[in-house]
Structure formats: structure tokens, C-alpha cells
C-alpha positions as CSV (number, residue, x, y, z in Angstrom):
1,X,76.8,19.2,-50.0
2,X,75.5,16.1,-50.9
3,X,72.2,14.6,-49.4
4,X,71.2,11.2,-47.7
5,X,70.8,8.4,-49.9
6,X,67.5,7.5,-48.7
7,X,66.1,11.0,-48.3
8,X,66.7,11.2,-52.4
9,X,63.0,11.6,-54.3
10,X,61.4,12.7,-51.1
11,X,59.4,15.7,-50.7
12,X,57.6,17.1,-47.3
13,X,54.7,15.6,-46.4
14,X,53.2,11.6,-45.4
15,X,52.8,9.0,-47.2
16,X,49.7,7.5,-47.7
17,X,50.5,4.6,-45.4
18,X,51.2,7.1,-42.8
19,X,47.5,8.9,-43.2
20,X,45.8,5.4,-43.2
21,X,47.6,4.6,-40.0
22,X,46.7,7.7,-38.2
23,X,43.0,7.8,-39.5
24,X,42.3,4.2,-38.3
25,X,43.9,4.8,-35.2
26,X,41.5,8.1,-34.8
27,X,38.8,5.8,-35.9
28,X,39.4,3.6,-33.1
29,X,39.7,6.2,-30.6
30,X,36.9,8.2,-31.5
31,X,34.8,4.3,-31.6
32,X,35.8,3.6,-27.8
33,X,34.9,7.1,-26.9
34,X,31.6,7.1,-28.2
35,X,30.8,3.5,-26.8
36,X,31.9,4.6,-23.2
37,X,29.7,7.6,-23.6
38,X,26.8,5.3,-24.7
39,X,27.9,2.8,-21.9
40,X,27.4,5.9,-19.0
41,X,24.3,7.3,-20.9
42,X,22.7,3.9,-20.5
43,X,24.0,3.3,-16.9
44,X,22.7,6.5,-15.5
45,X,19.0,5.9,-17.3
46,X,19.2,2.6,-15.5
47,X,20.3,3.8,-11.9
48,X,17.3,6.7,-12.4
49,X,14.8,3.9,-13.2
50,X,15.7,2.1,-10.2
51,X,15.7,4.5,-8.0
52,X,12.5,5.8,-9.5
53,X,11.0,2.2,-8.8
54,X,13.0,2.0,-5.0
55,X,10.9,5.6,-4.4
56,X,7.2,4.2,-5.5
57,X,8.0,0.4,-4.2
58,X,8.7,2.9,-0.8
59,X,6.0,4.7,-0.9
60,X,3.4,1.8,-1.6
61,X,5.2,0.0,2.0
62,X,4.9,3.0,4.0
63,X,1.2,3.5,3.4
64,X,1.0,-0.1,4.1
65,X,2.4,0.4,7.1
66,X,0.0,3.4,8.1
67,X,-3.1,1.3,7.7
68,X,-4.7,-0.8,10.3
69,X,-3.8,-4.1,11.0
70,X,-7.2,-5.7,10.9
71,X,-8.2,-9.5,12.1
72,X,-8.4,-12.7,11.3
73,X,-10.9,-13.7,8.6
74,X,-11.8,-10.4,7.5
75,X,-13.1,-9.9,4.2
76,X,-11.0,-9.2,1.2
77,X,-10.2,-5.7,0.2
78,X,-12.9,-4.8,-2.3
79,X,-11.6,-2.9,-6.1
80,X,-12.5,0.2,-4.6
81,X,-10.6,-0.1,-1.4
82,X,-7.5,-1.2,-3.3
83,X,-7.5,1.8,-5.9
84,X,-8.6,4.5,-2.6
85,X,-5.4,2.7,-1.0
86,X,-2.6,3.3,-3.7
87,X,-4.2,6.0,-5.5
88,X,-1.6,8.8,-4.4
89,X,-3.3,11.3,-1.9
90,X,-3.2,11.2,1.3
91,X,-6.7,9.5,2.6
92,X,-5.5,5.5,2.9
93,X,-9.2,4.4,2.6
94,X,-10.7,1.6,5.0
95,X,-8.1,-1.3,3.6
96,X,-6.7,-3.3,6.5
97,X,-3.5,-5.0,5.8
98,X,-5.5,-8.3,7.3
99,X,-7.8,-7.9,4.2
100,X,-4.8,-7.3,1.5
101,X,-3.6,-10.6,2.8
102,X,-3.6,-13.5,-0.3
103,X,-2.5,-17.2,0.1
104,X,1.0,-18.1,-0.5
105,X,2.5,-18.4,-3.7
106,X,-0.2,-16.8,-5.4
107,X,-0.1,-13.4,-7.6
108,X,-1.7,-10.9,-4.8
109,X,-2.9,-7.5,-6.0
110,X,-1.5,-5.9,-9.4
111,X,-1.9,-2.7,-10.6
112,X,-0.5,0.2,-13.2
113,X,0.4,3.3,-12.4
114,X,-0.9,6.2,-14.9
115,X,1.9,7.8,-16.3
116,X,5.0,5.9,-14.7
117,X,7.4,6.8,-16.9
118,X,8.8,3.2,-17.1
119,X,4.9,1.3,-17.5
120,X,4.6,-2.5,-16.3
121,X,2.8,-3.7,-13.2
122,X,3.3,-3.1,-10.2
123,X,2.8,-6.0,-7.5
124,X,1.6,-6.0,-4.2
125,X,1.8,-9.3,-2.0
126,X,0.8,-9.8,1.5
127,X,1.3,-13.3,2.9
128,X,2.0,-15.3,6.2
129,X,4.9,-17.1,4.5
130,X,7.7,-15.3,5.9
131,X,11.0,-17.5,4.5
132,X,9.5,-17.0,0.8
133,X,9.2,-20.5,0.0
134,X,5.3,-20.9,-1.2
135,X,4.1,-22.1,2.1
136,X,3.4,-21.4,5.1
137,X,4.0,-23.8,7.2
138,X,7.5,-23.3,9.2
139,X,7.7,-22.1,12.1
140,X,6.4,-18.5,13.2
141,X,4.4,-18.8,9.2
142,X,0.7,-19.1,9.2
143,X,0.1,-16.8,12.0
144,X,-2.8,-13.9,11.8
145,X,-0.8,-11.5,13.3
146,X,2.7,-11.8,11.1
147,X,2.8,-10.6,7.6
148,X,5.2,-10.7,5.0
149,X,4.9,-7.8,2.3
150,X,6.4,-8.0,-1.0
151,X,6.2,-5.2,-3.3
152,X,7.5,-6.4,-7.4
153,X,7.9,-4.0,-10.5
154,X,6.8,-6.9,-13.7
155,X,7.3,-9.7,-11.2
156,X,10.9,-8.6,-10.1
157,X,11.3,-7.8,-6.0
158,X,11.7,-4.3,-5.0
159,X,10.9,-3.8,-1.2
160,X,10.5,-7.0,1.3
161,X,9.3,-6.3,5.0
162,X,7.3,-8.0,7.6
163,X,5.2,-6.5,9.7
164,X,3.6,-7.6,13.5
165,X,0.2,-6.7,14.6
166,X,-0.1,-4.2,17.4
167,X,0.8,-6.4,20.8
168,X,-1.8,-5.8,23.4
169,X,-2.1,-7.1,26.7
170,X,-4.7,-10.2,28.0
């Protein structure tokens, strides 16, 4: 029996072609794998921090929805009041949401949380400038007893809500 002509000299195994071919394409596989898997790691990290910073920006409306309205011209909200306000239990101090209010456009109250796993400031704004465009002089804006409420993780919006002043009869 005689062989094939091209099968003459050749012994079982690959060539050394063949290996490289295979090995890069592993390398490539095993490269996109591992990026993907980076890719998820750092998406979930991201959707945790965000809802992490939905769950606080939450909390910090609700209590400012628990606390008195307040009136016009009422003094500003002292250090104390603030921190005794956002400090986590469940006494809301003697804040008024007429006393957190700041002029539009401006910074309004910013404060840390201790051991926020993410650090930065938060940022809470309360304003009579209800469209959000530094001023408050459009219709329905300017008005004691409608707020706009803004609460910002290191200047970036997290929760937006406006709230009325209790309606009472003449």
C-alpha cells in the first residue's frame, strides 16, 4: 500500500502554526470574558450606589414632608435644627420647611453623612422657584405657601418634589 503524497514526513500531532492559532483564539475568548465580567461587576456597584443614594435622597424628602410648614418670614433654621432634622432618629426637631427655605439659585443646606459608604455631600434645597430656572418670578413662583425641594448627591439631582402648605379656610 502506498501512502498520500502529501501525508509523506508527517507524524501525529499540530503544527506550531496550528497551536499559535488556537492559543490566540483562547486568548481572545478568555479577554472578552473577563471584560464582560468586569463590565457586570462595575454595573451592579453602580446600580447599588444609586439605589443606595435614591433610599437616603428618599428618606431626607419624607422627613421633610413630616415637618411643619411654617410662615412667611420666619427665621432661618439654626446649625442645630438642621443636624436634629437629618440626623437619622426619629425626633424631626423644631425645623419648619418655611425656615429651610433659601433664595433661588443659591447652594441651600449641605451636609455629609458619617459613614455613607459612597462620601460626598449631600444637598438640600428649598425654594419658591418651581420651573428650576434661578428665579422666581413666573407664574405660581414666589409664593409663601409653594415650595420646591431638591435633594443633590455632589451637586447631581436625586429627588425633586414640591410641596403646598396646609389649605385652611378664611
Amino acid at each position: 500500500m502506498s501512502r498520500h503524497p502529501s501525508r509523506r514526513g508527517r507524524k501525529g500531532g499540530f503544527s506550531l502554526i496550528e497551536v499559535m492559532l488556537v492559543a490566540s483564539m483562547m486568548m481572545t475568548v478568555l479577554t472578552t470574558i473577563g471584560v464582560g465580567l468586569r463590565a457586570g461587576h462595575e454595573s451592579r456597584r453602580e446600580l447599588e450606589r444609586r439605589a443606595q443614594l435614591t433610599l437616603v435622597a428618599s428618606e431626607m424628602l419624607d422627613r421633610l414632608f413630616r415637618i411643619g410648614f411654617g410662615t412667611q418670614g420666619e427665621a432661618p433654621a439654626t446649625a442645630e435644627q438642621l443636624d436634629e432634622l437629618f440626623d437619622g432618629d426619629e425626633a424631626l426637631g423644631s425645623a419648619t420647611l418655611s425656615s429651610l427655605r433659601v433664595a433661588s439659585g443659591t447652594v441651600g443646606h449641605v451636609f455629609e453623612i458619617a459613614d455613607f459608604p459612597w462620601g460626598g455631600q449631600f444637598q438640600v434645597r428649598v425654594d419658591a422657584d418651581l420651573n428650576g430656572d434661578g428665579d422666581e418670578t413666573d407664574a405660581r413662583e414666589g409664593r409663601p405657601d409653594l415650595l420646591r425641594i431638591n435633594v443633590l448627591w455632589n451637586g447631581v439631582l436625586l429627588l425633586e418634589s414640591v410641596r403646598c402648605a396646609p389649605w385652611r379656610l378664611p
